[in-house]
Phi, psi and omega in degrees: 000117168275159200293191206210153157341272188288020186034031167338305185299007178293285230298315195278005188260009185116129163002297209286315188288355197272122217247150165235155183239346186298180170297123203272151177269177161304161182222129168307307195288283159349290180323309200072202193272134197129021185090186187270160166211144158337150165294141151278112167310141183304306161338264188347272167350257181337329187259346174106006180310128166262123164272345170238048174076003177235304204269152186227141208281321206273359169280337160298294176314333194254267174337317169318282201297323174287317185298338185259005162239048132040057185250128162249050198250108181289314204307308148354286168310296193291341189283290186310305172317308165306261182354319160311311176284316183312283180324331155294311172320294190309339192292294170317275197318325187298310174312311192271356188266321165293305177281314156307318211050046166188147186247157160274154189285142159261099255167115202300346189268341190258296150307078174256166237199137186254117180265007169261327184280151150275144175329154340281003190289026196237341189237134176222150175259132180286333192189138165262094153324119187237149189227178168287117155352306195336175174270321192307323176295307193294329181295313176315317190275320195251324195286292207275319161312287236220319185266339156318289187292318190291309203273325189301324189298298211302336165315288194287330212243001193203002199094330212298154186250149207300322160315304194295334178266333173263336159265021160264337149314321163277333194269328174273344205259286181332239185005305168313270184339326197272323170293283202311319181286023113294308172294326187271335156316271214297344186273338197076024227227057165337301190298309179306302177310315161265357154321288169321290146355292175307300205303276194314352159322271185322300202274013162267014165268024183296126163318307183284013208216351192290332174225068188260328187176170206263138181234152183196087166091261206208000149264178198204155173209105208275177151283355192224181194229129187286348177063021148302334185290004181277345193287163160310127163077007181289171155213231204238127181265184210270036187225028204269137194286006174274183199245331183230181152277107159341101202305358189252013160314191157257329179291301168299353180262323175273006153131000000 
């Protein structure tokens, strides 16, 4: 099946996989005060570029995500805030590799990104490009593209530690997988489940994604921990490798 302008067959799996190709509007807010200015591209992001000389995209996201969990903790924000994309990323590639069997190029240059927004208003695709389905490819297009550059920034500018940031990777790949192999059930749709199936097969025997956390069918139990549980009112999600709370929570300190 070939991919279509608008990636359509994304809208049925849901919001979250949903990729946009049309034209982004300006966005003001990205900008701040003083008119609309452009998206920023994820390159851009990643490397710390401000396209209109003030704002750098992923130190506002990561200020966004603290601020609406009401975390004053960065390494927090930012370790949820990395998850986030991550989990897009994987949605788009997976989705379309399972429903097309071919991915559009992500190409970080190609992607621009509302760092105020939530799915799907957060990512528009410049042009859609086809590439091979495979896992080797898709791993290419979100590990090595895109979550690499991302986890190096958020390392220097925040701390995050390089495990903790690659099992929010797995922990976001495991999820996908886990929504599709649901759509395809509920869908009737055999070929797609196993499709999904192969492919998330494959790309956790990936070196980065390989000792992220232990999987058995479409569940997963990762090794490290997202530090949700520091947000206010957070706990433990459910694929977190701890058994409790941490007495140095916020939940476990107030009782």
């Amino acid at each position: 099946m070939d991919l279509d302008p608008d990636l359509a067959a994304l809208r049925s799996l849901g919001g979250f996989f949903v990729l946009r190709t049309l034209p982004p509007p300006p966005a003001a807010a990205a900008g701040g005060g003083g008119g609309p200015h452009r998206l920023p591209t994820l390159a851009e992001a990643y490397d710390g570029a401000a396209p209109d000389g003030r704002h750098d995209a992923l130190t506002l996201r990561v200020a966004t995500v603290g601020a609406r969990l009401r975390t004053a903790e960065p390494r927090v924000a930012a370790s949820l805030a990395q998850q986030g994309l991550a989990a897009r990323l994987w949605s788009a590639a997976l989705g379309c590799a399972v429903l097309y069997g071919r991915l559009p190029s992500l190409d970080p240059g190609l992607l621009r990104w509302d760092p105020l927004a939530s799915a799907p208003d957060d990512l528009w695709l410049t042009g859609v490009r086809a590439l091979p389905g495979d896992a080797g490819t898709v791993a290419a297009a979100v590990l090595d593209a895109h979550l690499e550059p991302l986890g190096a920034a958020l390392r220097a500018r925040y701390g995050v530690a390089a495990g903790l940031l690659r099992g929010n990777a797995g922990s976001a790949l495991a999820a996908t997988a886990r929504e599709l192999a649901r759509w395809a059930r509920s869908h009737g749709r055999t070929d797609a489940a196993e499709r999904a199936r192969a492919l998330t097969g494959e790309l956790f025997t990936h070196p980065l994604l390989r000792a992220t956390g232990a999987r058995a069918g479409t569940a997963f139990r990762r090794r490290s921990c997202c530090l949700y549980y520091r947000v206010p009112g957070g706990g433990l999600c459910g694929d977190c490798c701890l058994t409790r709370l941490p007495r140095s929570s916020p939940r476990a300190a107030s009782g």
